[in-house]
C-alpha positions in Angstrom: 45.6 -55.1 -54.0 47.0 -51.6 -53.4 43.3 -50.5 -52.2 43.1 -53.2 -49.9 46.4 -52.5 -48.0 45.6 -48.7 -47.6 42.1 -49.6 -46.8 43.6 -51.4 -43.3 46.1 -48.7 -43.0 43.1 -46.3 -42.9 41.3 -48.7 -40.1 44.5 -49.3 -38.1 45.0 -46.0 -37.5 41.7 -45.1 -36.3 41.7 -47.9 -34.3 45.2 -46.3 -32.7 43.4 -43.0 -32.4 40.5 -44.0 -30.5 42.6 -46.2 -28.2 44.6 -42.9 -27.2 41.5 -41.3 -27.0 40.2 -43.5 -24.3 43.3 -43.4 -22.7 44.0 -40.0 -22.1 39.6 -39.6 -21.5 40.6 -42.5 -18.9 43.1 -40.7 -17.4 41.1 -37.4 -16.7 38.1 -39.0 -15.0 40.5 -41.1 -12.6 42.3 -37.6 -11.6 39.3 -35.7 -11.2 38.0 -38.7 -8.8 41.1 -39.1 -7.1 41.1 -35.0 -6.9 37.4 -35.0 -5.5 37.6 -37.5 -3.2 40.7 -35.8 -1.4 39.2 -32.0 -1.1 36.0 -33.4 -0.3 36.8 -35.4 3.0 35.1 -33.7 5.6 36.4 -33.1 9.0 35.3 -34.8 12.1 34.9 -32.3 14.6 35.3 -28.4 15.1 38.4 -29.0 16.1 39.6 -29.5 12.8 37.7 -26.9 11.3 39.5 -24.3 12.8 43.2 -24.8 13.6 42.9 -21.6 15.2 46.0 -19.3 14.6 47.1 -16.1 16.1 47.2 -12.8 14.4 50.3 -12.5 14.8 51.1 -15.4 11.7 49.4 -13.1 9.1 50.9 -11.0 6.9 48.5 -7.5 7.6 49.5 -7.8 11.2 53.1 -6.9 11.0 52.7 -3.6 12.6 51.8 -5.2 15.6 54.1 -5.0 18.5 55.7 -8.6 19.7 54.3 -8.6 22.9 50.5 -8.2 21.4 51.3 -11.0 19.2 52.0 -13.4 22.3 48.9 -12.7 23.3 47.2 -13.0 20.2 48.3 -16.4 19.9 47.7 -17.5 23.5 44.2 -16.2 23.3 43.9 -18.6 20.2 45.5 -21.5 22.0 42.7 -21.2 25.0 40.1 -20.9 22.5 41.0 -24.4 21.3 41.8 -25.8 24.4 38.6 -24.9 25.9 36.6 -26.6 22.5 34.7 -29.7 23.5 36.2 -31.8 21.1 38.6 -34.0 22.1 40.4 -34.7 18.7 43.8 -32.7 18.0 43.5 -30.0 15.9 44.4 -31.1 12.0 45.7 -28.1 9.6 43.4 -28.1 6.6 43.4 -26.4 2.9 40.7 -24.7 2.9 41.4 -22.3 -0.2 38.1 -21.9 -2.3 38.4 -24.4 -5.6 37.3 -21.9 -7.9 40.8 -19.8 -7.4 39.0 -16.6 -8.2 41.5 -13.8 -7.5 39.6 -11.3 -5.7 40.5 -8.0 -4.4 39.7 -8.3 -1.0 42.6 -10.6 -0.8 45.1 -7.9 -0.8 43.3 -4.9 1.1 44.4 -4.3 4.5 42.7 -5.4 7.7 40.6 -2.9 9.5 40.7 -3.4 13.1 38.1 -2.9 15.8 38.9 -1.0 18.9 37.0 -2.0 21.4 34.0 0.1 23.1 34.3 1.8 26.7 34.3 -0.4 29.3 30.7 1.4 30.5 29.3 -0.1 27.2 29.7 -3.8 28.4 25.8 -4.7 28.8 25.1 -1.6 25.8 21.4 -2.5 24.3 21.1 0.3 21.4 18.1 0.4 20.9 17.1 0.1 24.3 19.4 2.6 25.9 18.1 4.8 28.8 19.1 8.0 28.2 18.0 8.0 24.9 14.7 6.8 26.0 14.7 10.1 28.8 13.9 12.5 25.7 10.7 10.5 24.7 6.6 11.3 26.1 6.4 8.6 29.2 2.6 8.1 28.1 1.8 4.6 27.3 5.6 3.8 28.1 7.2 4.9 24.9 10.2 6.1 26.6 10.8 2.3 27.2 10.1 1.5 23.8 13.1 0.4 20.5 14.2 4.0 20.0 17.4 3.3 18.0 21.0 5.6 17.9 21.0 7.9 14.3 23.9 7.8 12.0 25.6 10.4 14.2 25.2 7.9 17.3 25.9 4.2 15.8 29.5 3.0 17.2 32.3 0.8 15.4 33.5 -1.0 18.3 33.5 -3.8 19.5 31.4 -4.6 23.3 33.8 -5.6 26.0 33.2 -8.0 28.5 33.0 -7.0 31.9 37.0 -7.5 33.8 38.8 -6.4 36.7 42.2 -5.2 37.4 45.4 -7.1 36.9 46.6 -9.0 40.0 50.4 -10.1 40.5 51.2 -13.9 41.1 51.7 -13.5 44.7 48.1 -12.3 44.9 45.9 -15.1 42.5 43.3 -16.9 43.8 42.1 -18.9 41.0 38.0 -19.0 41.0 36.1 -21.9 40.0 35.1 -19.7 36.4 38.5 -18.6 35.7 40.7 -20.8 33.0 44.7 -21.1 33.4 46.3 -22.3 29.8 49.4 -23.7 29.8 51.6 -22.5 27.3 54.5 -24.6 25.5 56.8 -23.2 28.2 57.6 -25.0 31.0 55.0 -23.6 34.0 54.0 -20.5 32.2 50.4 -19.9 31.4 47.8 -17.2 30.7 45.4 -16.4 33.3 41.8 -16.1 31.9 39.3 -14.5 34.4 35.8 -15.1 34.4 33.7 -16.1 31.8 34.7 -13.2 29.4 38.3 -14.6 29.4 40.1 -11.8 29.3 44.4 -12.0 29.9 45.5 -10.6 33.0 48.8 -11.2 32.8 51.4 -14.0 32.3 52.2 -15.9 35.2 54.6 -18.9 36.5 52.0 -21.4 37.8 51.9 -24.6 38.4 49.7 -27.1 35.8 46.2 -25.9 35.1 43.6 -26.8 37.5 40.0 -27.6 36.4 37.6 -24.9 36.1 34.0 -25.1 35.8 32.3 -24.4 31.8 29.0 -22.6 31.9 26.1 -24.6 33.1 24.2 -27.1 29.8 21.0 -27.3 29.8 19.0 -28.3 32.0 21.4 -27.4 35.0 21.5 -23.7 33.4 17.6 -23.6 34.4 18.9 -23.5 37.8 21.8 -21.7 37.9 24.5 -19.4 36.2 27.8 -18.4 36.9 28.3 -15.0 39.0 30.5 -13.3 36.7 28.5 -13.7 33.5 25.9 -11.5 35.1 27.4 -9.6 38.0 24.3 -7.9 39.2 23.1 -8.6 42.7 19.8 -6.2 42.9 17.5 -8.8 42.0 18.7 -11.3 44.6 17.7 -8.2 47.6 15.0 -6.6 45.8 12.5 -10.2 45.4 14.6 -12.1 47.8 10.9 -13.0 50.0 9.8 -13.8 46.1 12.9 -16.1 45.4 13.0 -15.0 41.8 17.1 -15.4 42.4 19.6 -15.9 44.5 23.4 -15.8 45.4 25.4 -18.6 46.5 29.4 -18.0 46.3 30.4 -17.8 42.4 27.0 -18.9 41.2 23.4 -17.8 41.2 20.5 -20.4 41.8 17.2 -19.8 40.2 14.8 -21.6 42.7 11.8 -21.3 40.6 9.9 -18.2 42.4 8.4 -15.4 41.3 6.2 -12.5 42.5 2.8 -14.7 41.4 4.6 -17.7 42.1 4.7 -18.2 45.9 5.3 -22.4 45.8 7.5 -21.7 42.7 6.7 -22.0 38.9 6.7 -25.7 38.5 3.6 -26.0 40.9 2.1 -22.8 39.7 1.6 -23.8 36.6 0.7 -27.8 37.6 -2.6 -25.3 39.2 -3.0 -24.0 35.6 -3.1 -27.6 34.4 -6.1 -28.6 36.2 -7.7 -25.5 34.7 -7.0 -26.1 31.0 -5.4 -29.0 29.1 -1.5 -28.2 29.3 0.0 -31.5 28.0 -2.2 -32.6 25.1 0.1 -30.7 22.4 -2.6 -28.7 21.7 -0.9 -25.9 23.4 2.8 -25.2 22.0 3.4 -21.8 21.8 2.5 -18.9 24.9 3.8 -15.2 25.1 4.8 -14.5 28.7 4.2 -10.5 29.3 6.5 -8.8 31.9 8.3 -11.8 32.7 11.2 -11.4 35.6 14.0 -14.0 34.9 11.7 -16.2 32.8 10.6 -18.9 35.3 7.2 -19.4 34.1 8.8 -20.2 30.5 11.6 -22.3 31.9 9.1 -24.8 33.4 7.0 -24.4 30.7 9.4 -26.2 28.4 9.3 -29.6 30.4 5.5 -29.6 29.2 7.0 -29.4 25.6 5.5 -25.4 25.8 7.9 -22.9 24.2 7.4 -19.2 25.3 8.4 -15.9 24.3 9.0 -14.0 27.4 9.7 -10.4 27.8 10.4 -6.9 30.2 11.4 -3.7 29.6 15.3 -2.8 30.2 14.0 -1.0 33.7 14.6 -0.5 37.4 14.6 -5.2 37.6 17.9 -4.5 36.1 19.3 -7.5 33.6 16.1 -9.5 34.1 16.0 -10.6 30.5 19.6 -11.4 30.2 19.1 -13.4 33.8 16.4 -15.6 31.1 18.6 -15.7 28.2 21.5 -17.1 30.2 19.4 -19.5 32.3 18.4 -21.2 28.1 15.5 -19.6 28.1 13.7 -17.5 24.8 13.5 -14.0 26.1 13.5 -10.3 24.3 13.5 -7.2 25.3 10.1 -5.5 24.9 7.3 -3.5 26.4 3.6 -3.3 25.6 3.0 0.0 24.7 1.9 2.1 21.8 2.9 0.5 19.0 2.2 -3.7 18.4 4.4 -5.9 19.2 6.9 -8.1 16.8 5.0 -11.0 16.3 1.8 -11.8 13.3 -1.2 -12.3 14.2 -2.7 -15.7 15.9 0.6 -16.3 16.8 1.0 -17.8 20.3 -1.7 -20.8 22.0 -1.7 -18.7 25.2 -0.8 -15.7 26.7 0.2 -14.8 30.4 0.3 -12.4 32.8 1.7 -12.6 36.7 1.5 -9.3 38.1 2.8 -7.6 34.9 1.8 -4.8 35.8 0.5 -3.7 32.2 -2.7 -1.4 33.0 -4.9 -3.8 31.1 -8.0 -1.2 31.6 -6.6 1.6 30.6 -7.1 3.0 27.1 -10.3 1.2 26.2 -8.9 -2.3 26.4 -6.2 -1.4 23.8 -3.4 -3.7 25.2 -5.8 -6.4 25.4 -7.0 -5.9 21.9 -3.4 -6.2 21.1 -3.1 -9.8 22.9 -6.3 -10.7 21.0 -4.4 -10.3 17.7 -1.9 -12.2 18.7 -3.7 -14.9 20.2 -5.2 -17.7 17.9 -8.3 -18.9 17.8 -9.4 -20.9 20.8 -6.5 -19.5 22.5 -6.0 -18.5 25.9 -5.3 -15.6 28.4 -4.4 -16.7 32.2 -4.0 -13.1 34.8 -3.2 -13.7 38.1 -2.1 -11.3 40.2 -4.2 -8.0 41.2 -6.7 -7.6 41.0 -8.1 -11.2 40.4 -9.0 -12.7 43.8 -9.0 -9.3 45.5 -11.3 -10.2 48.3 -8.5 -12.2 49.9 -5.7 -10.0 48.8 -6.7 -6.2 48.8 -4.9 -5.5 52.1 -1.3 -7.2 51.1 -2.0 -5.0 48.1 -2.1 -1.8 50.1 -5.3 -0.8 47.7 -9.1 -0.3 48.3 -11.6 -2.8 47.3 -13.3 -0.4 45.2 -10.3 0.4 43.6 -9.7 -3.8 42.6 -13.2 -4.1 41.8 -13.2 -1.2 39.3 -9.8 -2.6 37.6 -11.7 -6.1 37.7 -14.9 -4.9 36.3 -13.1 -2.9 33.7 -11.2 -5.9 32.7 -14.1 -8.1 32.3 -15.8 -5.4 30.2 -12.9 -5.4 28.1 -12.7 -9.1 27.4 -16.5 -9.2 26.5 -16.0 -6.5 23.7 -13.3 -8.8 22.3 -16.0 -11.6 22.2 -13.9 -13.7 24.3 -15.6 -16.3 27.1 -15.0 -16.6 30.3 -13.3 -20.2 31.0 -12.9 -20.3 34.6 -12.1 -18.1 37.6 -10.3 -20.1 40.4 -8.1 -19.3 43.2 -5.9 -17.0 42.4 -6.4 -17.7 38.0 -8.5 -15.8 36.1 -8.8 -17.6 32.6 -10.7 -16.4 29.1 -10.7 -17.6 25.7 -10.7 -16.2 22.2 -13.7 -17.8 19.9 -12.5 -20.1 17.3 -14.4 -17.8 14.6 -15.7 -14.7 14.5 -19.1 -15.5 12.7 -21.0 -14.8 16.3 -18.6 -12.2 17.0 -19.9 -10.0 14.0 -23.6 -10.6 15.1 -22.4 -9.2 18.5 -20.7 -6.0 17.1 -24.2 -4.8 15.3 -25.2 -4.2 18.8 -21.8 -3.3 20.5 -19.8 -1.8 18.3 -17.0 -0.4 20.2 -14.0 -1.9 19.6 -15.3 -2.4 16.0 -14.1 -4.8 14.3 -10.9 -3.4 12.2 -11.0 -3.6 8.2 -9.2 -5.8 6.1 -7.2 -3.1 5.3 -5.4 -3.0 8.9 -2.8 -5.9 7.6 -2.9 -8.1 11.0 0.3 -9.6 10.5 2.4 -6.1 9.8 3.7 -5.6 13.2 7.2 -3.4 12.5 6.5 0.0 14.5 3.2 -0.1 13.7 0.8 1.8 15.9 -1.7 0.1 18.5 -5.5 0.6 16.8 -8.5 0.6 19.3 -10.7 -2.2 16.8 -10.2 -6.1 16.7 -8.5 -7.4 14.3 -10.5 -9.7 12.1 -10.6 -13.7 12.0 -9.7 -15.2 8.6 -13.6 -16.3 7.3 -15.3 -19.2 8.5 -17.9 -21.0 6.5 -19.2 -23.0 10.2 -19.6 -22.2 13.9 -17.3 -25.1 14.5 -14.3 -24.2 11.7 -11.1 -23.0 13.2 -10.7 -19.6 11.3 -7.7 -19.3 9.2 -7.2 -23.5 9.7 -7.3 -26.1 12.7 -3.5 -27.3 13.5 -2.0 -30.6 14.4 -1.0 -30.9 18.0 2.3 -31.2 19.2 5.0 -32.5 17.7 3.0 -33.2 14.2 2.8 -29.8 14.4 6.3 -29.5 13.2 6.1 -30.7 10.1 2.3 -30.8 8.9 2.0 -28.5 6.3 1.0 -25.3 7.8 -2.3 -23.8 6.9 -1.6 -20.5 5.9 0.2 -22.3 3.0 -2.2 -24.5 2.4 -5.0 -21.4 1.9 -2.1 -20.1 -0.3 -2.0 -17.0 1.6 1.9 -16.5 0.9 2.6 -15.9 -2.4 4.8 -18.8 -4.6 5.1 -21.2 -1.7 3.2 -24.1 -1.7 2.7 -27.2 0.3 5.7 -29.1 -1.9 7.9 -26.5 -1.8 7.5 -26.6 2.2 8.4 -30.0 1.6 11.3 -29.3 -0.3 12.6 -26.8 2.0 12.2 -29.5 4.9 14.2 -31.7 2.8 17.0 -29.5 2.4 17.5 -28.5 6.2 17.3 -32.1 6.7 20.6 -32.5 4.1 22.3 -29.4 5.7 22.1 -30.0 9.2 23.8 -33.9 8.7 26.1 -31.5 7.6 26.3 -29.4 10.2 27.1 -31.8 12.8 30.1 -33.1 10.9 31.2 -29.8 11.0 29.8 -28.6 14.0 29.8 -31.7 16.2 28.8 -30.0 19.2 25.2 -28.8 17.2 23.3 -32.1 18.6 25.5 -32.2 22.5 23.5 -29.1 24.2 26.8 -26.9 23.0 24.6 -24.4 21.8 21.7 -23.5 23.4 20.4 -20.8 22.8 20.5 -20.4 18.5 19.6 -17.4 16.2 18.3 -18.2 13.0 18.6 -14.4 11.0 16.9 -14.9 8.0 14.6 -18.0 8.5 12.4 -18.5 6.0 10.1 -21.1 6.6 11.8 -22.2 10.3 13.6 -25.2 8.9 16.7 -24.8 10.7 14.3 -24.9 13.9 12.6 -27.6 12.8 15.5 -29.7 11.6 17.1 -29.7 15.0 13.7 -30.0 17.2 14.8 -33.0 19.6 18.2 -31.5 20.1 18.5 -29.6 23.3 18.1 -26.3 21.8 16.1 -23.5 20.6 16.1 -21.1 17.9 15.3 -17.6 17.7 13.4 -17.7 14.5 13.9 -13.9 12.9 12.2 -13.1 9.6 13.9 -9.5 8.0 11.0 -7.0 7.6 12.6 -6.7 3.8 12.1 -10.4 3.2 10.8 -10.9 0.1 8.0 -13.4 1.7 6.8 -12.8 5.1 6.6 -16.2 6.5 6.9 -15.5 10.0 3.2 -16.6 10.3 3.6 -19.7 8.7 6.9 -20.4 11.3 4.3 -19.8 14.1 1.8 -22.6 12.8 4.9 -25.1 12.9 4.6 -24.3 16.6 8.1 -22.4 16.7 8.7 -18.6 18.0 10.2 -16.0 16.5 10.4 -11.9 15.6 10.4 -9.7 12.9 13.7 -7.4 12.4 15.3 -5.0 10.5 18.8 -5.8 10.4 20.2 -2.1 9.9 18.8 -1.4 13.5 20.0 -3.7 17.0 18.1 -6.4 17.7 16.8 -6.0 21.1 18.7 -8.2 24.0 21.9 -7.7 25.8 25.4 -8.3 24.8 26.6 -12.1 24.7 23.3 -13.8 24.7 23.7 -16.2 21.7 25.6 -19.6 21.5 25.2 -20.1 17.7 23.7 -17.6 14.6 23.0 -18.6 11.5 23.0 -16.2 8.5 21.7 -17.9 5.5 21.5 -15.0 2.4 21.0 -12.0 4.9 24.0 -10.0 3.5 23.0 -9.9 0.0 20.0 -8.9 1.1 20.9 -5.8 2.6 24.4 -5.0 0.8 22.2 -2.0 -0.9 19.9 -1.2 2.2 22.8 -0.7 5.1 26.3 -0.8 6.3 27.1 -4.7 6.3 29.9 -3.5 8.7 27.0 -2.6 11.3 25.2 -5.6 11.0 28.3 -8.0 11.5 29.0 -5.4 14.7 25.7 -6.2 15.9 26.1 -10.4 15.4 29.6 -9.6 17.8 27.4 -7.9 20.3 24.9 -10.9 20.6 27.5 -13.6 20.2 28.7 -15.2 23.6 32.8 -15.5 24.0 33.5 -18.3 21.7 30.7 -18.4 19.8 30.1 -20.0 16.3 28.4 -18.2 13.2 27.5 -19.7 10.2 26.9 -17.7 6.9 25.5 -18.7 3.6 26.2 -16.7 0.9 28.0 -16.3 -2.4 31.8 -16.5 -2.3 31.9 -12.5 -3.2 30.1 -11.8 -0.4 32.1 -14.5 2.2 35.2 -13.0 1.3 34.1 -9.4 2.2 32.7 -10.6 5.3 35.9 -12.4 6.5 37.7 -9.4 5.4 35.3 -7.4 8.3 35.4 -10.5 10.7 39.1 -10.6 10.6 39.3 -7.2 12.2 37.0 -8.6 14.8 39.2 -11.0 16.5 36.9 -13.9 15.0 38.6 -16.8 13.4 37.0 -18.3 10.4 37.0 -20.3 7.2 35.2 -20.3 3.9 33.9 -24.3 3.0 32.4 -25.9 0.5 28.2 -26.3 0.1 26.9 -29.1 1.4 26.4 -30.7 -2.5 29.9 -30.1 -3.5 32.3 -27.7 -4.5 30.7 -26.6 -7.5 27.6 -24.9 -5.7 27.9 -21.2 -6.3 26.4 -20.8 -2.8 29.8 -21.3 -0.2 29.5 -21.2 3.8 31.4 -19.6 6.0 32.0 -20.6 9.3 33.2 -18.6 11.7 34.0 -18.2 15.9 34.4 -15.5 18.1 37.8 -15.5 20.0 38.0 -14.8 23.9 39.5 -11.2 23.8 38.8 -7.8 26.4 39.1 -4.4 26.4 42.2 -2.6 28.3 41.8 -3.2 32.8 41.1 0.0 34.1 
């Protein structure tokens, strides 16, 4: 009887035991649910991101004087004022979950002084009077010749302002912003587009201004002050490339080649070859101007890189870039340019004035590497059609000739054919294969073909070579060498071919499908925290490490376009594979500048760059350089480890840029954080 009785006390008790167990294992989960749920709630616009909050409220500020504070704070207060979202600005924890203690936490702020006022449109690597000490043959003066060690600056590029008026003398322009402070009547003046503080003044309520032009007004026009350079407007004012109408410029579609404007010239290059079939997606535009022939390009679904030397047409590529058009700095001249090889469906030339005979044919040899197979080359411009135009052209007839003849010539030795000579269009194209190419070349051997050992993609400072670069093999007369693409828009997403011949090491066609799958997961949520990402807020995008362009791809009907760069220390170059998706892009080193003008950029995303190149280069440099290319008010958006985040707040911090370290897409406990940041409206001292 005894054994019985402890026999249930035994049974009770574990009955009690496992009851409390459950309870208290009950308890947990519902917390941790509960706990989830509330730090997991995502915001609904930027707005709420960033509760922007002046300098003057942190603690490594305090030996800042009062009055810079005020205007720390106002600056803050225009920068969320002028947000497109409409919601009110929510205060948010957004304090890593992890609750590392790290050291950064506690160092001190370095601040950024900003750069002489002479250094507003500074291109580094582009800068003249560094260029005067280099050999002017075959234009390397006005090639990338970046500053040394001795010549890199740590400050910050100021926008462009002018000198401090009194109340009694504002006249508010249809650019410049007035922010009403919490004060009855008082308000910061912004002027321009730079929105700089001129002083504090007792005005009335703000009026409206004007925001910079969306796409596709900006095709058209662009606010005076963003670009304050009149030379173009006199200099090609018979060509229409630009012109001046009170606080604005218009961009009427001209050119030096394009005498009815763009839009028709190139409807005459559609009845030449097929323009709207999406067989043709990507060009390369050589000496460009302001980018008109790439601007009406993109309503044929045509994407081009365009691009001029920084020379006498001053600001012509920055004219492009803030018209929403893809433009770089660049010049063809000894060394290849930044792009693989069969890159680009066509390439153009209007008057480029790039001596096409000169040197053997090497620059065309260069456009034939870039070009892919089947692709095409349009001139116009002397000296095609010089029978008609020799005298406008104040040059002899057997001057044109001989530059024609030379030209032809040159185009034959590259195996190309002869499409069509028309008017004022000269058109070739590049064989599909070289299998009757190599026949040719036992007879005509100069250019020779080059040897595999030439690497046709490696295009970072290498040197121009007088031999044609060789055509993947081809097993047919009729087989696209290297692999036929889709057309337009399957081109996007069909698995490119240079992954599919397995030419890039350890990706394959799933893991392109993989990586399409997760662009497709981040960018739903990037437009819960970015809601401006799919309403033409940013335009013109920089992807700085882009892998396979699914960033580009992921936002393709969005009225934007991306700058795809792939590092020339990536660990896979797949900048060949980017092309094939029927995207553009460059190659870059990020310890040099990349080459445009200051404020160019709407949006940059940096996806792993900085661990890449902690070890290689100053990070400091690099996030100088993403402040030089970022337009007033501009958003970044870093990916990285929270280590690295934290050091690159720490930097940002001292950059006037606001910012806040979130969560991964999948949930706080990704290692991988983000980091979103935005530059403040700030300027350097009026003269």
């Amino acid at each position: 009887m005894a054994k019985e009785n402890n026999s249930h006390h035994h049974a009770e008790a574990k009955r009690k035991r496992l009851i409390w167990i459950l309870c208290v294992s009950g308890f947990c989960i519902l917390s941790y649910i509960l706990g989830a749920w509330q730090t997991n709630t995502l915001p609904s616009s930027s707005s709420e991101v960033f509760s922007r909050k002046a300098c003057a409220e942190t603690k490594t500020q305090s030996k800042l004087s009062t009055s810079s504070e005020d205007e720390d704070e106002s600056l803050s207060s225009s920068s969320s004022l002028s947000s497109s979202s409409s919601s009110e600005p929510v205060e948010l924890d957004f304090e890593s979950h992890h609750k590392l203690e790290l050291k950064q936490k506690n160092q001190t702020i370095k601040y950024f002084e900003p750069c002489d006022m002479s250094l507003s449109e500074y291109t580094p690597c582009e800068d003249r009077e560094r260029g005067r000490r280099f050999d002017r043959n075959m234009m390397k003066y006005r090639e990338r010749h970046c500053p040394s060690k001795d010549e890199l600056l740590y400050c910050l590029i100021p926008c462009l302002i002018v000198k401090r008026v009194k109340p009694r003398d504002l006249t508010l322009e249809p650019t410049d912003r007035a922010v009403a402070l919490s004060n009855s009547g008082q308000a910061f003046l912004f002027r321009g587009p730079c929105g700089m503080v001129e002083s504090i003044l007792y005005i009335p309520p703000p009026p409206n201004y004007k925001i910079p032009f969306k796409w596709p007004q900006s095709r058209d026009y662009a606010w005076y002050d963003n670009i304050p350079h009149k030379e173009l407007s006199i200099e090609k004012a018979i060509q229409n490339w630009i012109q001046v109408e009170g606080e604005r410029f218009r961009f009427p579609g001209g050119g030096t080649g394009f005498p009815r404007g763009a839009d028709a010239y190139i409807d005459d290059i559609s009845r030449l070859i097929p323009l709207t079939d999406g067989a043709i997606r990507t060009a390369i535009d050589t000496g460009c101007g302001v980018a008109s022939f790439g601007a009406y390009l993109l309503k044929r679904d045509i994407v081009a890189m365009s691009f001029a030397p920084r020379d006498t047409h001053e600001a012509q590529v920055q004219f492009a870039l803030e018209r929403g058009v893809p433009a770089v700095i660049g010049i063809m001249g000894s060394i290849r340019l930044p792009y693989p090889a069969r890159a680009f469906d066509l390439a153009h030339c209007s008057r480029c004035l790039i001596p096409w005979f000169q040197n053997d044919g090497l620059y065309l040899t260069e456009v034939d590497r870039v070009l892919r197979p089947g692709g095409y080359w349009i001139l116009s411009g002397p000296p095609i059609n010089w029978k008609k135009h020799w005298k406008g052209w104040e040059r002899t007839q057997e001057d044109l000739k001989q530059e024609q003849d030379s030209i032809e010539n040159a185009a034959r030795s590259l195996c190309w054919k002869k499409v069509t000579e028309k008017g004022d269009f000269s058109i070739w194209q590049k064989p599909i294969n070289h299998i009757a190419c190599k026949k040719l070349k036992r007879a005509h051997k100069s250019p020779p073909i080059c040897t595999k050992a030439v690497q046709p993609d490696f295009a970072w400072y290498k040197e121009l070579e007088s031999c044609v670069t060789p055509l993947p093999e081809a097993n047919s007369p009729d087989e696209f060498a290297g692999g036929a693409l889709e057309d337009w828009p399957d081109r996007a997403f069909a698995v490119p071919p240079r992954i599919i011949q397995g030419t890039i090491p350890e990706i394959n066609a799933e893991k392109f499908k993989e990586d399409n799958e997760v662009w497709k997961e981040r960018i739903a949520y990037y437009k819960q925290i970015l809601p401006e990402l799919s309403r033409g807020r940013f335009r013109n995008i920089m992807d700085m490490n882009a892998y396979l362009g699914g960033f580009a791809a992921a936002i393709v009907k969005y009225p934007s376009w991306v700058m795809n760069v792939v590092p020339v220390d990536a660990e896979k170059q797949t900048l060949g594979a980017i092309y094939e998706r029927g995207f553009i892009g460059t190659y870059q080193d990020w310890c040099e500048a990349f080459s445009t003008y200051p404020r160019t950029y709407d949006l940059i995303h940096a996806g792993g760059l900085f661990s890449m190149y902690e070890n290689r280069c100053d990070v400091t440099l690099i996030l100088l350089e993403m402040d030089r290319i970022l337009r007033p008010e501009g958003t970044v958006v870093f990916r990285d480890t929270v280590e690295m985040l934290t050091k690159i707040q720490s930097i940002t911090n001292g950059m006037k840029w606001t910012s806040r370290i979130m969560d991964h897409e999948k949930g706080p406990f990704i290692p991988e954080k983000i980091l979103l940041a935005v530059k403040s409206y700030w300027t350097g001292p009026s003269a």
